[in-house]
N, C-alpha and C positions, 0 to 999 in steps of 0.2 A: 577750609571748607571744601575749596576744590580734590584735595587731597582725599580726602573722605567721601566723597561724591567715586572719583575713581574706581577706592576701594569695593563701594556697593556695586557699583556697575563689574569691577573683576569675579567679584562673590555671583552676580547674577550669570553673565557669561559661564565659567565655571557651571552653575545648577541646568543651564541650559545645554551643556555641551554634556553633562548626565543624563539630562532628560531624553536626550535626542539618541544616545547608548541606547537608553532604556526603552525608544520606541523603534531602533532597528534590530533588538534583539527579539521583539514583540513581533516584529514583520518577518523577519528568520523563522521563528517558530509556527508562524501563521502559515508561510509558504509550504515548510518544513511538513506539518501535519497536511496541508493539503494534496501533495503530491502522498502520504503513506494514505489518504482515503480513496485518491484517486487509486493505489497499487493495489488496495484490501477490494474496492470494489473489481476490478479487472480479474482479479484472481478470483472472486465471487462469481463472475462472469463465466469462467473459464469451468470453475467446479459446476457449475449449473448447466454447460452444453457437454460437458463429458456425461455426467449424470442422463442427461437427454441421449447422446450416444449411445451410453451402457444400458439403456432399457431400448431402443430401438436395436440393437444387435440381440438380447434374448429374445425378442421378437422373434427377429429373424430365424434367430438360433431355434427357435420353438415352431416353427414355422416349416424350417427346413425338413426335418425330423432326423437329421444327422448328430447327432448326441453325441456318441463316442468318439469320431474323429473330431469333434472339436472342444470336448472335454480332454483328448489328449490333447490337442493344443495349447490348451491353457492350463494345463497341468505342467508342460515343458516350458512356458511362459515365468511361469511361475516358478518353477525348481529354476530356472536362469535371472532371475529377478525385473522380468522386464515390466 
């Protein structure tokens, strides 16, 4: 009887020492996604004050009434890929 008592208690250990895998690989993955939502938001962040930028400079740009010297700017900008 004690024998067999063992046994159950080996078999349970064993499904516990699974189950405990199978909830650190759950907390990997949780962390895991939580840092790419934190990275997807910050880069959401980042495209959204350039955007704010890039309309505040044609403002300006329209504003200025300098056109061509700063269409060639950005025309050398851009043939250099910056």
């Amino acid at each position: 009887m004690a024998l067999k008592r063992k046994k159950q208690y080996d078999a349970q250990i064993d499904k516990l020492g699974a189950a405990r895998m199978n909830i650190e690989s759950i907390i990997f993955a949780v962390e895991s996604a939580t840092t790419n939502f934190a990275a997807l938001n910050a880069v959401r962040t980042g495209a959204q004050t350039l955007q704010q930028i890039s309309r505040h400079m044609y403002a300006l740009i329209l504003a200025s009434g300098h056109y061509g010297a700063i269409l060639t700017i950005l025309q050398t900008s851009f043939i250099k890929g910056y």
